[in-house]
C-alpha atoms as one frame of an Amber mdcrd trajectory, in Angstrom:
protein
   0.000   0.000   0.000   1.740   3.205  -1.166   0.618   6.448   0.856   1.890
   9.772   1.637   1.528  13.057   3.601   1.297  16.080   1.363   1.152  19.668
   2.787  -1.260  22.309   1.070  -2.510  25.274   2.250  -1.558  25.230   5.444
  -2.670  22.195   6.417  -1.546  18.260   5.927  -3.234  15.669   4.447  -2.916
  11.562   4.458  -3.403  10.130   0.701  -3.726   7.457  -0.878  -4.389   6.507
  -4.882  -8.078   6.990  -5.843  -8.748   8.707  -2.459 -10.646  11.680  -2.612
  -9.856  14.857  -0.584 -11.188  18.664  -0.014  -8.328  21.040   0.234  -8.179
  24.893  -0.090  -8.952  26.245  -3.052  -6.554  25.701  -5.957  -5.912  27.596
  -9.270  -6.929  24.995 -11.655  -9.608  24.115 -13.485 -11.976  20.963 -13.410
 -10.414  17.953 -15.110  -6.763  19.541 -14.709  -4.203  17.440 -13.393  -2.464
  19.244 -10.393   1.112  18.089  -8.875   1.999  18.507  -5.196   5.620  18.827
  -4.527   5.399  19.113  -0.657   5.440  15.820   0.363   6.675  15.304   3.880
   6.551  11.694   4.083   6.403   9.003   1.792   6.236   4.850   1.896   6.504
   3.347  -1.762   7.091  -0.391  -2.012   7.316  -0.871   2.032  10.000   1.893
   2.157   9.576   4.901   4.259  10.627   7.824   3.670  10.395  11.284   5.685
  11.353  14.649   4.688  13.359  17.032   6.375  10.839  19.195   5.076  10.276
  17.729   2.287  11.179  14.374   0.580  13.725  14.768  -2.633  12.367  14.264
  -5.463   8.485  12.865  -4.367   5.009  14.180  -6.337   2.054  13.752  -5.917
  -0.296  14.095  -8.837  -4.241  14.498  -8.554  -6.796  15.222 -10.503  -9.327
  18.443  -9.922 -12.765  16.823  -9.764 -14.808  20.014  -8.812 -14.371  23.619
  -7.713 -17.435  24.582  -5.123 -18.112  26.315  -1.909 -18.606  24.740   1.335
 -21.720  24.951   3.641 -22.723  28.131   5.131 -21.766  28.606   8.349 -23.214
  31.483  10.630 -21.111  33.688  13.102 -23.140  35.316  15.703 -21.545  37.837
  18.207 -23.896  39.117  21.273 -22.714  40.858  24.449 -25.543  41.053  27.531
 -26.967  44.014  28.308 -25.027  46.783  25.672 -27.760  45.866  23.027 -25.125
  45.019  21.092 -25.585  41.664  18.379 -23.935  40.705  15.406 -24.731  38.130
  12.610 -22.429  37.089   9.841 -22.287  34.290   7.515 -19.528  32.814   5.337
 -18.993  30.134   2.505 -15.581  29.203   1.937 -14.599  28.005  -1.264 -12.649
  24.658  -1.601 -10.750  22.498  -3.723 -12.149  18.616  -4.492  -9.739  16.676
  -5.525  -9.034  12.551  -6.508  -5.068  11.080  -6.264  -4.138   9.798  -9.312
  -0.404   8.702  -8.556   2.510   9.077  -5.947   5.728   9.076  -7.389   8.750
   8.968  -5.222  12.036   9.897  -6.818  13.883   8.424 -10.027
């Protein structure tokens, strides 16, 4: 089982091939193939490999299944007795994406 650990905006994600993930949004367009160069760790044919950051030479490539925004979510600020209340919403826009391949290095 080949996995890895792949580092995009901000955050860190555990892959796999044909696993579907939502990241941050991405510039790329639906059906694009997209390659993630920060991989921090890597196991390919029962080897392991970590990265110190980042392991030499290891992609990840993916393919960009949709662009969309996520599910409302509501922010509501209230302090007692100033009359003072505040609603907000916000819908942040994500990345869906399915791994095609991990490579590690040639």
């Amino acid at each position: 089982m080949d996995f890895a650990v792949i580092k995009t905006g901000g955050k860190q994600y555990f892959v796999e091939p044909a696993k579907k993930i939502k990241i941050e949004k991405l510039v790329a367009k639906e059906g694009e193939e997209f390659i993630f160069n920060d991989v921090l760790l890597l196991e390919k044919n029962g080897k392991l490999s970590t990265g110190e950051p980042k392991v030499e030479g290891a992609k990840v490539a993916a393919k960009v299944l949709r662009q969309a925004r996520a599910r409302k979510i509501t922010i509501i600020k209230y302090k007692p007795k100033k009359r003072y209340r505040k609603k907000q919403g916000h819908r942040q826009m994500f990345t869906e994406v399915e791994i095609t391949r991990i490579s590690d290095k040639q």
